[in-house]
C-alpha positions as CSV (number, residue, x, y, z in Angstrom):
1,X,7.6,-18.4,20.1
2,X,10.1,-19.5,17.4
3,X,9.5,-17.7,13.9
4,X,11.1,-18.4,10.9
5,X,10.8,-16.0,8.0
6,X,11.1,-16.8,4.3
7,X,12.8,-14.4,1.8
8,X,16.0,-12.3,1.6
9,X,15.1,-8.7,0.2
10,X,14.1,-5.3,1.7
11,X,11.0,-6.7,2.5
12,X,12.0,-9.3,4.6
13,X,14.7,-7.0,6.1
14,X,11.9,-4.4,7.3
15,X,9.5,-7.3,8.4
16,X,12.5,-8.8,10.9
17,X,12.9,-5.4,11.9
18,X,9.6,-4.9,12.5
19,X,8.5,-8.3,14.8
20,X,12.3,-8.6,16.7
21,X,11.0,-6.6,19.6
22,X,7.7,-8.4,20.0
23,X,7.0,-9.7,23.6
24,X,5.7,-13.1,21.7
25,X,9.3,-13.5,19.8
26,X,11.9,-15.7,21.1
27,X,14.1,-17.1,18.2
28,X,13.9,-15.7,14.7
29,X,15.3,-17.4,11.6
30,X,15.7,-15.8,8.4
31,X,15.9,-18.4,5.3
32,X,18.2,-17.6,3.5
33,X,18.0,-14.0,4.7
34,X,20.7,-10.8,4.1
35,X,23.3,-9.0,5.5
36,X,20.8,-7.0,7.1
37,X,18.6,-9.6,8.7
38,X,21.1,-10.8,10.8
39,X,20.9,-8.3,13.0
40,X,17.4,-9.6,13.9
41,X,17.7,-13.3,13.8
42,X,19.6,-16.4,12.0
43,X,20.3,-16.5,8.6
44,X,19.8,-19.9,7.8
45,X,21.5,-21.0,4.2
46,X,18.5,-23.4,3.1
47,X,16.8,-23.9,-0.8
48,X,13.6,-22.7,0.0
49,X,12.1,-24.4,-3.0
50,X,12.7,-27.8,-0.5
51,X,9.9,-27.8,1.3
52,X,10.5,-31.5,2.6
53,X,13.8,-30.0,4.9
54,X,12.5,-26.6,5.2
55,X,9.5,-28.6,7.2
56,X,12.3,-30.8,9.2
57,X,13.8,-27.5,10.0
58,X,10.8,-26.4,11.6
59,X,10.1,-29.1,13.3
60,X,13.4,-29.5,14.9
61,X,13.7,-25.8,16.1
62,X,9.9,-25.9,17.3
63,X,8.7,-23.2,14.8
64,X,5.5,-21.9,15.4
65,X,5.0,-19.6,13.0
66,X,6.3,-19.2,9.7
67,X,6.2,-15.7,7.8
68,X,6.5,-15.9,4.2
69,X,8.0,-12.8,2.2
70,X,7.9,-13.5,-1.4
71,X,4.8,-14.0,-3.7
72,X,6.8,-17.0,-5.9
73,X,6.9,-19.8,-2.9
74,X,3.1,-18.6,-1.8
75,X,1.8,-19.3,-5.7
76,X,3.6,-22.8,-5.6
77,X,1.8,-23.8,-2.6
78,X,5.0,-23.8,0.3
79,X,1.8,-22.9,2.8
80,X,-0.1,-25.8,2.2
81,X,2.8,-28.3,2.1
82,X,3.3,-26.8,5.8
83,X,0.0,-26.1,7.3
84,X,-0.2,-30.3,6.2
85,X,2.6,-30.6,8.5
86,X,0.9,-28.8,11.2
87,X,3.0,-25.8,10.9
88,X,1.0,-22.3,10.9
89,X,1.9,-19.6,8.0
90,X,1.2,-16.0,7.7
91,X,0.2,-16.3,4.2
92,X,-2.1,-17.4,1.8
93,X,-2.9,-20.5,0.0
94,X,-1.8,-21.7,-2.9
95,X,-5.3,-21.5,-4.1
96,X,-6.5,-18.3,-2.9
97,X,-2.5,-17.0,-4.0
98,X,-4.1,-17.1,-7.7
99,X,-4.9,-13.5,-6.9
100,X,-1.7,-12.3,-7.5
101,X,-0.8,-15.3,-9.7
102,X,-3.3,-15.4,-12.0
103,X,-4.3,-12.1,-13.1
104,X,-7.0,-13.5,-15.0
105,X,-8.5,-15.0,-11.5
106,X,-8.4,-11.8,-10.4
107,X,-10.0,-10.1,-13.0
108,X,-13.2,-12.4,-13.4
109,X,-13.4,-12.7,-9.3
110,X,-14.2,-9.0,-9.3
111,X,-16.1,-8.8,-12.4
112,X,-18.3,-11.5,-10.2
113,X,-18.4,-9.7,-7.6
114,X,-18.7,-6.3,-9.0
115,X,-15.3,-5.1,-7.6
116,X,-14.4,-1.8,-8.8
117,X,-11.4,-2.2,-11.8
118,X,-10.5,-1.3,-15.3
119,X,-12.3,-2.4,-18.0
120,X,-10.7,-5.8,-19.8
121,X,-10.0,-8.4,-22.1
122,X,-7.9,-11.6,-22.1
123,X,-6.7,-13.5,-24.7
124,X,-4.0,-17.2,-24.6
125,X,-1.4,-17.4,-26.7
126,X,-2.9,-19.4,-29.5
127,X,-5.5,-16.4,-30.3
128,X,-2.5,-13.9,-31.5
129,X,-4.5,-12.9,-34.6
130,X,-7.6,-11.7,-32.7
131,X,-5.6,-9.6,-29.9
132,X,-3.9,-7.7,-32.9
133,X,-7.4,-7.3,-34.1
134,X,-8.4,-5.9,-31.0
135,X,-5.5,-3.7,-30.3
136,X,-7.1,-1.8,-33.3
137,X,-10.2,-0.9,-31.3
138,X,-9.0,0.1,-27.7
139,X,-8.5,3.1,-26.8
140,X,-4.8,4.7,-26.1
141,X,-3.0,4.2,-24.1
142,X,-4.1,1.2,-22.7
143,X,-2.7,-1.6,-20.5
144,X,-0.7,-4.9,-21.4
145,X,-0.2,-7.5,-18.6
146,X,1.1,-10.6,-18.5
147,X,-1.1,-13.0,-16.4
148,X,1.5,-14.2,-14.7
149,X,4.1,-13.3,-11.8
150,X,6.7,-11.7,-13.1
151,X,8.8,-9.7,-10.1
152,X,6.8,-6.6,-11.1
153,X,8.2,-6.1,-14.7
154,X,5.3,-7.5,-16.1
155,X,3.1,-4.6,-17.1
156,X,3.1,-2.5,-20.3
157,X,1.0,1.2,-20.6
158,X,1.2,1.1,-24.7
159,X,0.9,4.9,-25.9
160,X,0.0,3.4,-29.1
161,X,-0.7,0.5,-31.3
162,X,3.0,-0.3,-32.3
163,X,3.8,-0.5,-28.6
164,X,1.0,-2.4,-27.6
165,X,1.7,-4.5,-30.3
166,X,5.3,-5.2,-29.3
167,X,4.6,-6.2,-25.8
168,X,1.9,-8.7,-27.2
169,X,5.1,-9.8,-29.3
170,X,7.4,-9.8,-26.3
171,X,5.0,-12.2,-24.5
172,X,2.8,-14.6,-26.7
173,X,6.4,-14.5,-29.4
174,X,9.6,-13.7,-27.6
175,X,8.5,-15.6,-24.4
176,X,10.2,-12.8,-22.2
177,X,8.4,-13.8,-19.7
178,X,7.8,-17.5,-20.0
179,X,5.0,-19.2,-19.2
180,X,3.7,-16.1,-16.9
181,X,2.9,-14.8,-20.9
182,X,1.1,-17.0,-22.0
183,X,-2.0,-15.1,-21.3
184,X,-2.3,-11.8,-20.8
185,X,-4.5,-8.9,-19.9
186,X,-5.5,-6.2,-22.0
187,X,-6.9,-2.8,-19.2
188,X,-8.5,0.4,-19.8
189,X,-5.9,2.7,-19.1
190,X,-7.1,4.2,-15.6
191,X,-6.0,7.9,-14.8
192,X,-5.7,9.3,-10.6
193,X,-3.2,8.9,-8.4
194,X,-2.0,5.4,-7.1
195,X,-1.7,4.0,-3.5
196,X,-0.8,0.7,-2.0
197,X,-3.2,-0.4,1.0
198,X,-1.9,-3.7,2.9
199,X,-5.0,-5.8,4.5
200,X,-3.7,-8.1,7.1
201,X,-7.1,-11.1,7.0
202,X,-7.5,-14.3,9.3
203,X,-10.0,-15.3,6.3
204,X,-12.8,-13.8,7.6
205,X,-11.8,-10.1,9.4
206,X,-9.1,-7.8,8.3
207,X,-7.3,-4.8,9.5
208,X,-5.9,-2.6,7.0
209,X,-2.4,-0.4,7.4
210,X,-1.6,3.0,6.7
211,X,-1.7,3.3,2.9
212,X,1.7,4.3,0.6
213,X,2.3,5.6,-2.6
214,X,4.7,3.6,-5.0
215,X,7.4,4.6,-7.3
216,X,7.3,1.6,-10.3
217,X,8.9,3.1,-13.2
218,X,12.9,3.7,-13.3
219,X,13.0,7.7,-14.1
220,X,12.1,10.5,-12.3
221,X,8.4,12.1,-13.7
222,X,7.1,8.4,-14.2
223,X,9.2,7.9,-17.2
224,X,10.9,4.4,-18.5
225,X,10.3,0.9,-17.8
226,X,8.3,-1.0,-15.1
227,X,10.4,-2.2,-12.0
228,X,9.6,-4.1,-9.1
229,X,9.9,0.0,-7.2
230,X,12.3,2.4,-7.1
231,X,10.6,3.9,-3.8
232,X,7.7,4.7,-2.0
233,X,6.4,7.2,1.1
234,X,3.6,6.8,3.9
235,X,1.4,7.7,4.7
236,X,-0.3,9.1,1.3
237,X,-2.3,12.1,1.8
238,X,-4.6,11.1,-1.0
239,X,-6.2,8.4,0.9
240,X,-8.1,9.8,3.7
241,X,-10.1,7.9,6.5
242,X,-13.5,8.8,4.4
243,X,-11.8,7.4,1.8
244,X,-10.2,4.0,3.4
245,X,-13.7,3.4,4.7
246,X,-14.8,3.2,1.1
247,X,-12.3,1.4,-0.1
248,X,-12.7,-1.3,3.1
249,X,-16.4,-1.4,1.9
250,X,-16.5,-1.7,-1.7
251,X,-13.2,-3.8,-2.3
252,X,-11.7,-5.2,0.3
253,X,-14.2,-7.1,2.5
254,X,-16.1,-7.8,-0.6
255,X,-12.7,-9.6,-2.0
256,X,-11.7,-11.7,1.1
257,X,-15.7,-12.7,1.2
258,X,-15.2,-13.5,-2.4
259,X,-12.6,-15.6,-1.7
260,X,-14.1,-17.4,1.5
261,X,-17.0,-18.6,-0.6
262,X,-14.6,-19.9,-3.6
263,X,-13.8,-21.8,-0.3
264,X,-9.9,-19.9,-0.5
265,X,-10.0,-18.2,3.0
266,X,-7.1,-15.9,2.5
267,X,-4.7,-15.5,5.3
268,X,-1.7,-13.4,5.1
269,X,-1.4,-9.7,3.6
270,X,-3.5,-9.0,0.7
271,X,-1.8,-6.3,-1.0
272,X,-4.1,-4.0,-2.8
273,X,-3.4,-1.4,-5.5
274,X,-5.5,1.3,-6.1
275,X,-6.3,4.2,-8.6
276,X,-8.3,7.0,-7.5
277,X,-10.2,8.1,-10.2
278,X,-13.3,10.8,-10.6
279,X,-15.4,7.8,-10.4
280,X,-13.7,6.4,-7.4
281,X,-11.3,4.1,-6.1
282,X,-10.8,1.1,-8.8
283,X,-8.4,-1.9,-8.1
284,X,-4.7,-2.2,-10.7
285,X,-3.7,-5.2,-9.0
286,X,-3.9,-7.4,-6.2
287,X,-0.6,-9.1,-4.9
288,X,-0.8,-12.4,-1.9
289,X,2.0,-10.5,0.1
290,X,3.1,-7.4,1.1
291,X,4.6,-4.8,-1.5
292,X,8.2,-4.0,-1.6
293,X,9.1,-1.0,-1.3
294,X,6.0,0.1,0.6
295,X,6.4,-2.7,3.3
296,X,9.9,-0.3,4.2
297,X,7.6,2.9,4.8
298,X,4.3,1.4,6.5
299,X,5.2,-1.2,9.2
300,X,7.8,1.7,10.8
301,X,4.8,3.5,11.3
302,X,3.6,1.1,13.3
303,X,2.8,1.1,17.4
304,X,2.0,-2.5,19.4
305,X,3.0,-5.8,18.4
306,X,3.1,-6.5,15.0
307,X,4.2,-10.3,15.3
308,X,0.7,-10.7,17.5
309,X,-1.3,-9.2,14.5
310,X,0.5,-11.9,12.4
311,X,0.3,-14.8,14.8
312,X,-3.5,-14.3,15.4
313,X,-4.5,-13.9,11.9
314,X,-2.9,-17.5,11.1
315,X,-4.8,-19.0,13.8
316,X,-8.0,-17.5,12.1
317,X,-8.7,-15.1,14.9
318,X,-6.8,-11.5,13.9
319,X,-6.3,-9.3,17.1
320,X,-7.7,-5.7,15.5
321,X,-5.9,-3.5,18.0
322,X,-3.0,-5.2,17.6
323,X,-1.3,-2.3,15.9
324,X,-1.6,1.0,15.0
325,X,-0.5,4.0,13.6
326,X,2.1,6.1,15.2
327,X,1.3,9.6,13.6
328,X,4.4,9.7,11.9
329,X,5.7,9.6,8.0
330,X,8.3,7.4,6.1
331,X,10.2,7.5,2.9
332,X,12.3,5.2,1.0
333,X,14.3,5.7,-1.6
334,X,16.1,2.8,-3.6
335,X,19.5,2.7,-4.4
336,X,19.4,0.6,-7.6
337,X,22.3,-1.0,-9.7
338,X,22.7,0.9,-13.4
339,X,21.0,-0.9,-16.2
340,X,17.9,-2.5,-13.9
341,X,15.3,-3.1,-14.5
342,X,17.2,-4.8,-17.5
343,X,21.2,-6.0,-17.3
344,X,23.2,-4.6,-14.3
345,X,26.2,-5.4,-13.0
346,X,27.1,-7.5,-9.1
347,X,29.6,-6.9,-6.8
348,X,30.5,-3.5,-6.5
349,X,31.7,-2.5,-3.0
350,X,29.0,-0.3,-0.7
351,X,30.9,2.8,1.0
352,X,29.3,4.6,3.6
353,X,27.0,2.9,5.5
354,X,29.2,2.6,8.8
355,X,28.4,6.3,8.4
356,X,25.1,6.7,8.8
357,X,24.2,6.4,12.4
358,X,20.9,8.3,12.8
359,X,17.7,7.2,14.5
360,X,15.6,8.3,12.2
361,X,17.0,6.3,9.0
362,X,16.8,2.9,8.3
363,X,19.0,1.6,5.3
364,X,17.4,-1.9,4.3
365,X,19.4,-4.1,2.7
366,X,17.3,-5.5,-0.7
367,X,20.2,-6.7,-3.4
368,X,23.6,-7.4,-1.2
369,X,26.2,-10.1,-0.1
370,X,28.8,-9.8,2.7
371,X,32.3,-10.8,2.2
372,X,35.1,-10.8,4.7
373,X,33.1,-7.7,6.7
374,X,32.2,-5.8,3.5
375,X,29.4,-5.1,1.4
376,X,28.4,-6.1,-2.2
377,X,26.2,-4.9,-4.6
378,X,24.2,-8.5,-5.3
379,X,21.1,-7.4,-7.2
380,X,19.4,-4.9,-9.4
381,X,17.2,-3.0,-6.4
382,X,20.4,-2.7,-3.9
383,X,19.4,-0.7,-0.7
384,X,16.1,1.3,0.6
385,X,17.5,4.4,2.6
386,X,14.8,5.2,4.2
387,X,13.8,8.4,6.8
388,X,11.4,7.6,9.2
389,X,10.0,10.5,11.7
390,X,7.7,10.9,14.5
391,X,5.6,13.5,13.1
392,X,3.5,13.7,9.5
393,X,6.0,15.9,7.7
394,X,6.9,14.3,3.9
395,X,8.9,17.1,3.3
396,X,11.4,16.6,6.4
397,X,11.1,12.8,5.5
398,X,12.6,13.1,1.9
399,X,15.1,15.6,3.2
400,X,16.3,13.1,5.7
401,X,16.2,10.5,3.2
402,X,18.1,11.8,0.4
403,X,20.6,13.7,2.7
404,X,21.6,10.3,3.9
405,X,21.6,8.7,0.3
406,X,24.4,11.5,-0.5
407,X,26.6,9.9,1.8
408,X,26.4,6.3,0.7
409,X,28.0,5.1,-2.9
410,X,28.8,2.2,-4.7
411,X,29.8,1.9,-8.6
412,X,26.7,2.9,-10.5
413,X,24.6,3.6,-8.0
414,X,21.3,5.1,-9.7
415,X,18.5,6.2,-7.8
416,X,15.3,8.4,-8.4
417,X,15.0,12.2,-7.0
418,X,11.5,12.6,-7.1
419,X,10.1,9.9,-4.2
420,X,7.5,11.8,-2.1
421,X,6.9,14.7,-5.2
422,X,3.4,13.7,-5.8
423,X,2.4,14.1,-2.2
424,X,4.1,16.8,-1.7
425,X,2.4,19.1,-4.4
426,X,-0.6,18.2,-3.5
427,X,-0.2,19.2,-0.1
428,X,1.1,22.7,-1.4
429,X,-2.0,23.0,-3.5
């Protein structure tokens, strides 16, 4: 079949990696794609906020399936406008997409449905007053969230009132994050150890993927800002298969039921983020697509046909044993630009990656342009080095990783040390 896959970060790069050796694939086309995409398929230069031509496209290249990367197009509605057209997507609608759009949705959908989560409150814009009021009585830290999308950056843990107070400020006053701020979330601050689980759902049946551990904040130790992930490992040895059958039980075939009766079937990868607390696992956040960086570490890790799994869950009938997992481990480490998750500079010229010629690395391209054979810096979260090896080892996994990362540089290159740490004292407990 002919595929066409929309997005252009590390993501996408590790999803065309990924499906380009299924038996089912025959052309792939990448819109718009990166310079490492194209060694899986056709970059194809087209405005994906044009659904109209992106929907001639497919019907002139006889698409059958198209894959959709990024959560932005999903909460505008692109699969509708081509499911309309007759066009099946691997991903969700633009109504059952509210789960990652409107954290508010979220929120109430498993307070109905007594979904394990944090504790909250929501408040609009025009009730400033009474959320300052509240921030008085919560408990610190504690959580601020805009309810909207906003790449990942839009989450606050406020160590105190002033804090807290400021990102209400930065939301509801300083419109930082535009419209997504015009609501937000105020959590109970959850403490255990976090992992990323990817459900793959047809709507009805699911089959969930190793799970990962994410790296959000730019310093080592958890320290600084939010970002959309400065790394990430799999598999996670905090979530064991006593503990994913809890988890499948308790949150997520209750949530895609959920969602079938609010007559939203979600198809595509319902991303699910977890805290394991003392009183079990509890839901941070649900996103309508897979997580980037964890997408880099878990579909390496996968045996079969990955593309069939994808295919089958669009046309509402998901192949379980489609995939599985190898027995091996992954981890990625970012190679960010200096000054992200805030203002960083462009176009700063990548040396070493005609070096690295290993099987057991995979440098994902996220944030980077090609020009006359080189390659640019072209983004805030550059490149994803990451190890992947046959057996369940984290510790040779980050050596691999960051041995290779020594031998790649570009002007202000900035990357965390620590990806892997947590796992790895636990396991030396």
């Amino acid at each position: 079949m002919n595929v066409c896959l929309i997005g252009s970060g590390g993501r996408e790069h590790a999803i065309a990696l990924a499906i380009s050796n299924s038996k089912l694939l025959d052309k792939l086309f990448i819109i718009p794609g990166n310079p490492g995409t194209k060694s899986f398929g056709l970059n194809v230069s087209i405005d994906i906020t044009d659904v109209d031509y992106l929907i001639e496209f497919c019907n002139e290249n006889n698409v059958e399936l198209v894959i959709v990367g990024p959560e932005k197009p999903l909460i505008e509605g692109i699969a509708d406008q081509l499911l309309e057209n007759n066009i099946k997507v691997f991903g969700p609608s633009k109504n059952a997409a509210r789960i990652e759009g409107e954290k508010s949705f979220a929120k109430e959908l498993m307070k109905e449905y007594n979904i394990p989560t944090a504790s909250y409150k929501l408040f609009n814009k025009s009730e400033y007053e009474k959320v300052i009021t509240y921030l008085n009585t919560v408990n610190y830290p504690t959580v601020i969230k805009a309810d909207g999308i906003a790449a990942g950056k839009g989450v606050v843990i406020a160590p105190d009132f002033d804090s807290a107070k400021k990102a209400v400020n930065d939301c509801f006053i300083g419109n930082v994050f535009n419209e997504a701020g015009d609501k937000i979330v105020i959590e109970e601050f959850l403490i255990g150890q976090e992992a990323s689980l990817f459900a793959i759902s047809d709507g009805s049946e699911f089959v969930l993927l190793p799970a990962a551990q994410d790296y959000k904040r730019i310093y080592d130790g958890d320290k600084g800002k939010n970002t959309g992930g400065m790394g990430a490992y799999a598999p996670t040895p905090f979530v064991n298969d006593e503990l994913i059958k809890l988890i499948s039980n308790v949150i997520i075939n209750p949530t895609i039921q959920a969602l079938k009766e609010k007559n939203c079937a979600y198809i595509g990868c319902l991303y699910c983020g977890l805290i394991l607390t003392t009183e079990g696992p509890k839901v941070i956040e649900f996103n309508c697509r897979f997580g980037d960086p964890e997408t880099q570490v878990v579909l390496p890790l996968l045996n079969g046909d990955i593309l069939e799994l994808f295919y089958t869950a669009a046309c509402g009938k998901i192949n379980s044993n489609a995939v599985k997992y190898n027995g091996g481990s992954s981890v990625c480490v970012v190679a960010a630009s200096t000054g992200y998750p805030d203002e960083y500079e462009k176009g700063k010229e990548i040396f070493g990656l005609n070096n690295v010629n290993r099987d057991d690395v995979i440098i994902y391209h996220a944030g980077t342009r090609e020009k006359k054979g080189k390659i640019y810096t072209n983004g805030g979260r550059v490149l994803g080095i990451t190890s992947v090896i046959n057996n369940n080892d984290l510790i040779d996994a980050k050596k691999i990783a960051y041995e290779t990362l020594d031998n790649i540089y570009f002007d202000g290159i900035y990357f965390r040390k620590d990806i892997s740490d947590k796992a790895l004292l636990a396991l030396n407990k």
